[in-house]
C-alpha positions as CSV (number, residue, x, y, z in Angstrom):
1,X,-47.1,-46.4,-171.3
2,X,-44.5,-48.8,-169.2
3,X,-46.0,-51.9,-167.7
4,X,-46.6,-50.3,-164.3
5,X,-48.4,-53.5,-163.4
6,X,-45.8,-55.8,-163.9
7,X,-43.0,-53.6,-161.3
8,X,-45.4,-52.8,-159.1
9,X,-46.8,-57.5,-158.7
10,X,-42.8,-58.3,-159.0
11,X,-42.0,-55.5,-155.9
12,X,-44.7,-57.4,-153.8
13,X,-43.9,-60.0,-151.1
14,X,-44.9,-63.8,-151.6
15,X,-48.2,-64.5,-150.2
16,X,-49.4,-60.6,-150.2
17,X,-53.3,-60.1,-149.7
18,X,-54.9,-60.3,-153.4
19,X,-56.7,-56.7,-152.8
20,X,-53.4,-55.4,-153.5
21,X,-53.0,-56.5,-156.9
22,X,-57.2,-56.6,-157.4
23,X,-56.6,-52.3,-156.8
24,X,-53.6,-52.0,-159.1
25,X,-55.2,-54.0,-161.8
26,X,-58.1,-52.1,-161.3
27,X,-56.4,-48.6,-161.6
28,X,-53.9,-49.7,-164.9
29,X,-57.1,-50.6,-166.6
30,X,-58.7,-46.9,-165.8
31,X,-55.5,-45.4,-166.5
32,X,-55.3,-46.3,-170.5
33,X,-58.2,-44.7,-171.0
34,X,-56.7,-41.4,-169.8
35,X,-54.4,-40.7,-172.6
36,X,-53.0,-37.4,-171.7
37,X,-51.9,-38.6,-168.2
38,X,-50.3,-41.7,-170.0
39,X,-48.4,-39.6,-172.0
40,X,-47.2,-37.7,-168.9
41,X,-45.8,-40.6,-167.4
42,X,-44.0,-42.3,-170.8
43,X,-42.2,-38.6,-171.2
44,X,-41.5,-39.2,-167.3
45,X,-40.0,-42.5,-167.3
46,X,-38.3,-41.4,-170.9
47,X,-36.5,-39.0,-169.4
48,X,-35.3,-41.3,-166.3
49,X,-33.7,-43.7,-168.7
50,X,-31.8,-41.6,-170.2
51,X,-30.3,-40.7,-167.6
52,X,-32.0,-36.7,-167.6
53,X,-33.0,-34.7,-164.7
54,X,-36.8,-34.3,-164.4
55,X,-37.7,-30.8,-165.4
56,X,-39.7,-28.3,-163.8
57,X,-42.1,-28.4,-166.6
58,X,-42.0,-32.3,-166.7
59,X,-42.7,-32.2,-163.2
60,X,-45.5,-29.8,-163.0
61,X,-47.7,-31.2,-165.7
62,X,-47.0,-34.9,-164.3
63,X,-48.4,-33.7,-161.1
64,X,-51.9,-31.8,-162.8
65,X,-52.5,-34.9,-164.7
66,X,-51.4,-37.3,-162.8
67,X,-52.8,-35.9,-160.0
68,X,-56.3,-35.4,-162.1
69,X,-56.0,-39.2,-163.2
70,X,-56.0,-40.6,-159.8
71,X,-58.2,-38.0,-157.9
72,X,-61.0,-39.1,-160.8
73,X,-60.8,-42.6,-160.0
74,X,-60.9,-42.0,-156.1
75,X,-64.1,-40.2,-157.2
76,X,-65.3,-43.5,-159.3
77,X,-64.9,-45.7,-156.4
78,X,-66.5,-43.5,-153.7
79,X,-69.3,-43.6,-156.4
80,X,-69.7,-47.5,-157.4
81,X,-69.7,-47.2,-153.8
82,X,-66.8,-48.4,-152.3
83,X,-66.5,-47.4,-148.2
84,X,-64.2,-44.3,-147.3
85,X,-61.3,-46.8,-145.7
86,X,-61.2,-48.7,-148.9
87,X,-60.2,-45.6,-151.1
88,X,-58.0,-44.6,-148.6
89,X,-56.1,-48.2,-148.8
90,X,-56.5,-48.0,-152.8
91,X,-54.7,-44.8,-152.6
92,X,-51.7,-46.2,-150.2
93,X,-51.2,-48.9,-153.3
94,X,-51.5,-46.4,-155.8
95,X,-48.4,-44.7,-154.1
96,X,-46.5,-47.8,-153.7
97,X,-46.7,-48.6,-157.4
98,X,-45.7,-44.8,-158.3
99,X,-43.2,-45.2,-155.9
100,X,-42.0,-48.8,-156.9
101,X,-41.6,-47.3,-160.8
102,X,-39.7,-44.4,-159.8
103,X,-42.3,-42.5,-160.9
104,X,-42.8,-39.0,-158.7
105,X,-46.2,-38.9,-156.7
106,X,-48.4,-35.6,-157.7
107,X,-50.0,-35.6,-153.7
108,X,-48.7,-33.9,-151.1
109,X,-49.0,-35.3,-146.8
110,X,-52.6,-34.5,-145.8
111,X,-54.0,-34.5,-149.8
112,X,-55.5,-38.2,-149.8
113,X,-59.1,-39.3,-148.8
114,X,-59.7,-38.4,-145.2
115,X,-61.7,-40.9,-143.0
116,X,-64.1,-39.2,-141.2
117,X,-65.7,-40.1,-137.2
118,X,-68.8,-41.6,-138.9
119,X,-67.0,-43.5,-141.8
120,X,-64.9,-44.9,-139.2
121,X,-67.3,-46.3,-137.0
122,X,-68.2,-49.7,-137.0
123,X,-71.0,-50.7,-134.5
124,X,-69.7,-53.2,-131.9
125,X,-71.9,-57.0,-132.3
126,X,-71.2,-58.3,-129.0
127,X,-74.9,-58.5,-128.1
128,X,-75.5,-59.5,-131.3
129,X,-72.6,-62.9,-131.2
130,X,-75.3,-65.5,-130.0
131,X,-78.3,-64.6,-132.4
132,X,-75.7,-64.4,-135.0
133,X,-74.2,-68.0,-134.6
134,X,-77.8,-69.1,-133.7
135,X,-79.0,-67.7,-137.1
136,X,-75.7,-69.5,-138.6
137,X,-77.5,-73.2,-138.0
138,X,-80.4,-72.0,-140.8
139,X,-77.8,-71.6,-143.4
140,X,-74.8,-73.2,-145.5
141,X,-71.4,-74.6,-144.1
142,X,-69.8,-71.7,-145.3
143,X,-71.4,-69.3,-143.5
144,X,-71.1,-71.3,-140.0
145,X,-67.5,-71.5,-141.3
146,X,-66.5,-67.8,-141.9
147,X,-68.3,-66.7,-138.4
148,X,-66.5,-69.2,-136.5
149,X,-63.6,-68.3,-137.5
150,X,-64.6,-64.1,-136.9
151,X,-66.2,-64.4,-133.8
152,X,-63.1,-66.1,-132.2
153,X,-60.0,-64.7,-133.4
154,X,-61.8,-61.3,-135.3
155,X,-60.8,-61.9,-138.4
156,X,-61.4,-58.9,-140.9
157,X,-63.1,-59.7,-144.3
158,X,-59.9,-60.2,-146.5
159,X,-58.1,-62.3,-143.9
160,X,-61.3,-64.8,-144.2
161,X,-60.8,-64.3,-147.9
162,X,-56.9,-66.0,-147.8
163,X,-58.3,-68.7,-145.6
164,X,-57.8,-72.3,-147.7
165,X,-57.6,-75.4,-146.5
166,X,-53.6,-74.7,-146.3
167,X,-54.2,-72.5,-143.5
168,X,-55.3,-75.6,-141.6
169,X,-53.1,-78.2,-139.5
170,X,-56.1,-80.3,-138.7
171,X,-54.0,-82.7,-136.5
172,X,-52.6,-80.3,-134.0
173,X,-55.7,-78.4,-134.0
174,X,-54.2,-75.0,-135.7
175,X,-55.0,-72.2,-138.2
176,X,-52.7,-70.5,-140.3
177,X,-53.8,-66.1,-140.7
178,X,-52.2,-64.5,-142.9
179,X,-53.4,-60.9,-141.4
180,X,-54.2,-58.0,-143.3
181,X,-52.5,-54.3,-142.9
182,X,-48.6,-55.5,-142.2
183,X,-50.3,-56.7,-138.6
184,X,-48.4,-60.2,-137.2
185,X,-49.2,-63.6,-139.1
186,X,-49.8,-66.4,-136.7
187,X,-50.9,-69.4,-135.5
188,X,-54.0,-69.8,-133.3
189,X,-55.3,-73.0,-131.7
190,X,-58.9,-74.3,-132.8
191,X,-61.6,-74.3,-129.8
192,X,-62.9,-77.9,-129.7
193,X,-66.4,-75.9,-130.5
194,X,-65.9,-74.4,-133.5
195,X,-63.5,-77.6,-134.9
196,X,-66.6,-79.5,-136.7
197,X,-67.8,-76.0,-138.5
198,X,-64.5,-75.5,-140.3
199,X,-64.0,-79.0,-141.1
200,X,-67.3,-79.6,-142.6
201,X,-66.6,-76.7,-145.4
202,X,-64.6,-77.4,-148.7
203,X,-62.8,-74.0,-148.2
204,X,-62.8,-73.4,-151.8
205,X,-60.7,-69.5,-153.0
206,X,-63.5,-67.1,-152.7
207,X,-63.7,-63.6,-153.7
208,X,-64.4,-60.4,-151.3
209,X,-67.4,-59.1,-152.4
210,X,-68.5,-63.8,-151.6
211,X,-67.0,-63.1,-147.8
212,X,-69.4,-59.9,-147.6
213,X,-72.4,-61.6,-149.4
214,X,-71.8,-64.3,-146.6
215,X,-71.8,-61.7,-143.6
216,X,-75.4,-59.8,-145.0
217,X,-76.9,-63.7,-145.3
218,X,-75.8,-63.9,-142.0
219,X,-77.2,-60.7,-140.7
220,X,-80.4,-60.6,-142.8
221,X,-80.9,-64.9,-140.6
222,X,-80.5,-62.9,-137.0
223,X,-82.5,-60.3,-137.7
224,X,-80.2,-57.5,-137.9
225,X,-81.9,-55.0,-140.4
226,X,-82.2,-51.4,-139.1
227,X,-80.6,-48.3,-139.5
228,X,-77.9,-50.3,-136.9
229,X,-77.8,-53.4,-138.8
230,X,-76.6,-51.3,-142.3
231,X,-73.3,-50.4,-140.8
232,X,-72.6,-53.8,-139.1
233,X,-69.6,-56.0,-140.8
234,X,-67.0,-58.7,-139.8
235,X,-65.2,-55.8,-138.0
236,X,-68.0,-55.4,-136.0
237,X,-66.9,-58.7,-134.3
238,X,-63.5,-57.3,-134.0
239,X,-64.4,-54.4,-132.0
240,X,-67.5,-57.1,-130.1
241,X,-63.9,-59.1,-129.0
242,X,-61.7,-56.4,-128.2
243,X,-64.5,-55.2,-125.7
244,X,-64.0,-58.4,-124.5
245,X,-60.6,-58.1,-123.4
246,X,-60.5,-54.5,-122.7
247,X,-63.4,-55.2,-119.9
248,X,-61.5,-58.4,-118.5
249,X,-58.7,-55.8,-117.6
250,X,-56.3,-57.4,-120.4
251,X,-53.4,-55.4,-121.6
252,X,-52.9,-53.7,-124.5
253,X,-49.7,-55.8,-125.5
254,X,-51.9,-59.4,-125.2
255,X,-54.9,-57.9,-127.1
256,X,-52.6,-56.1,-129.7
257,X,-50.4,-59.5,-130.2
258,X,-54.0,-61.8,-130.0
259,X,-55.9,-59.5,-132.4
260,X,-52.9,-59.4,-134.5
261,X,-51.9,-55.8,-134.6
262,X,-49.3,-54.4,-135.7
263,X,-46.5,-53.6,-132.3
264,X,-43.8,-52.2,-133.6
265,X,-42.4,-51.4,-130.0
266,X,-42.6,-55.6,-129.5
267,X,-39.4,-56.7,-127.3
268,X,-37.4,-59.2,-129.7
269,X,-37.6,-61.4,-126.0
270,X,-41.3,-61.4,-126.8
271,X,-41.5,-62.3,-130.0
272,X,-39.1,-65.1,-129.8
273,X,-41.5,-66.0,-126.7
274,X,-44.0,-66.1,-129.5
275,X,-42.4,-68.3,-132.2
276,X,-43.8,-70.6,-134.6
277,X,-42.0,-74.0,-134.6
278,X,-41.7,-75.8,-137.8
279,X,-41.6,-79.8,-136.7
280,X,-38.4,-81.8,-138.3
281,X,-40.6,-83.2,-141.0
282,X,-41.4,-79.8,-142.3
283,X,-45.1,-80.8,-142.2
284,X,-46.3,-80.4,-138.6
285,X,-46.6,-77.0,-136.8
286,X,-46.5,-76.1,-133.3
287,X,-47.6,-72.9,-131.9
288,X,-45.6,-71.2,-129.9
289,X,-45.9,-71.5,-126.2
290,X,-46.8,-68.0,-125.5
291,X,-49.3,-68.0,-128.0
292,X,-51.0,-71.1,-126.7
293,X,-51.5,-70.1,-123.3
294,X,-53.3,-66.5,-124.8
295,X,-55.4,-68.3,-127.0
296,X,-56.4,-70.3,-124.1
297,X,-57.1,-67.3,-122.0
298,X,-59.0,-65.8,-124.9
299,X,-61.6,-69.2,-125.3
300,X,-62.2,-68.6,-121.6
301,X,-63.6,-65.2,-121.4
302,X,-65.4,-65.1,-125.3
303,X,-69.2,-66.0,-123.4
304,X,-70.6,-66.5,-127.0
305,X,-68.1,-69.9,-127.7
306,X,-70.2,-72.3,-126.2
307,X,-73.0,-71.5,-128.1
308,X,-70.7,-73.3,-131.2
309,X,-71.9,-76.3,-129.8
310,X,-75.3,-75.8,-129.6
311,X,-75.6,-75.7,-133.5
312,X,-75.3,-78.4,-135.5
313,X,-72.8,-79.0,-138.0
């Protein structure tokens, strides 16, 4: 079978989120063991190099295996478990890597995993923010270190993940995210309150499934264990901070470009309002002007950042 792999890690942008090539890893390896759907895709690619129109026949047994290959291993992953919006992203990087190898792609619109209401809902943890940074205090630098950095700018679990100490300009008070889900990578200034958390953990490369096993320590400490407490996660804090904004009458254009979600409609004016500036000795980093004064804005009406410095580092 061709090195689907290889394509599909070369086609991907520097610096792209590890899940990607985690899921397409992941898949390869189940794939091998599926010998008539390899076979499929080696007469497949076959007939592509020479030059040879796929046939009808070619095409309808790629699809039924193919198709039977990757439907199985959506199955596997729902088992092990994984949550509904993680197949559904495994599946969008399954299709890229088809896609990438010019191989066809046996699903039609409408045939992948399907999120439904209650897999999509996240409870909201903004009466939950205070016992969850006071619960933070009993435990290790890394977990007053991941929350601080969640409960202010809402970071989801893999954007904690890429956090290193590269992501940090300690002198002008910045940090670097690298967001998840094609959103907008910025810069956001560090609250004085949170400064002494992040600086007093090593920021060592940490897997996924560490940032989760961080986030149920950190539950388990404030007490949240019912029924409620099962479905809570860092994107709880998302949606807790987005309330936030939404109730202080903020528009959707400053909430999309602090949250950092993707705006396609974004004015170029904007975004050049919104630049990053790269100092002349390629080492310091401003942040943009724009984004300074919403940061700002944002410290101000989050009532759960003072509490930062009521726990000790």
């Amino acid at each position: 079978m061709p090195d689907l792999l290889k394509a599909y890690l070369e086609h991907l942008p520097e610096g792209a989120s590890r899940t990607y090539e985690g899921t397409a890893r992941m898949f390869c390896k189940w794939l091998t063991n599926r010998k008539a759907a390899c076979s499929v895709i080696d007469e497949w690619v076959e007939c592509r190099a020479r030059g040879d129109l796929v046939t009808e026949d070619l095409r309808l047994r790629f699809n039924k295996l193919v198709h039977k290959a990757i439907e199985d291993w959506m199955q596997h992953r729902l088992l092990v478990p994984y949550k509904p919006g993680s197949v559904k992203h495994s599946f969008g990087v399954l299709r890229s890597m088809f896609v990438v190898n010019g191989l066809g792609w046996p699903f039609r619109r409408g045939e992948g995993p399907q999120i439904g209401e209650r897999d999509e809902y996240k409870p909201s943890l903004e009466m939950w923010m205070e016992p969850l940074i006071r619960a933070s205090a009993k435990l290790q630098p890394r977990h007053r270190a991941f929350l601080a950095l969640s409960s202010i700018y809402g970071l989801r679990r893999g954007e904690i993940q890429e956090i290193g100490l590269h992501s940090f300009d300690w002198e002008s008070g910045l940090v670097y995210v690298k967001t998840e889900k094609h959103g907008r990578e910025r810069y956001h200034l560090i609250p004085e309150e949170i400064m002494p958390h992040l600086k007093a953990y090593e920021w060592p490369r940490v897997s996924a499934s560490g940032v989760s096993v961080v986030f149920q320590a950190l539950k388990a400490a404030a007490g949240i264990s019912h029924e409620f407490g099962k479905r809570a996660s860092y994107h709880g804090i998302r949606h807790a901070i987005d309330a936030v904004f939404v109730d202080a009458g903020w528009s959707e254009f400053n909430i999309n470009k602090y949250m950092r979600w993707k705006d396609s409609s974004q004015s170029m004016p904007r975004r050049y309002a919104s630049r990053t500036v790269l100092g002349l000795d390629s080492t310091r980093v401003e942040v943009g002007i724009a984004d300074a004064d919403l940061d700002r804005r944002a410290f101000e009406l989050l009532p759960w950042l003072p509490v930062w410095k009521e726990v000790n580092v």
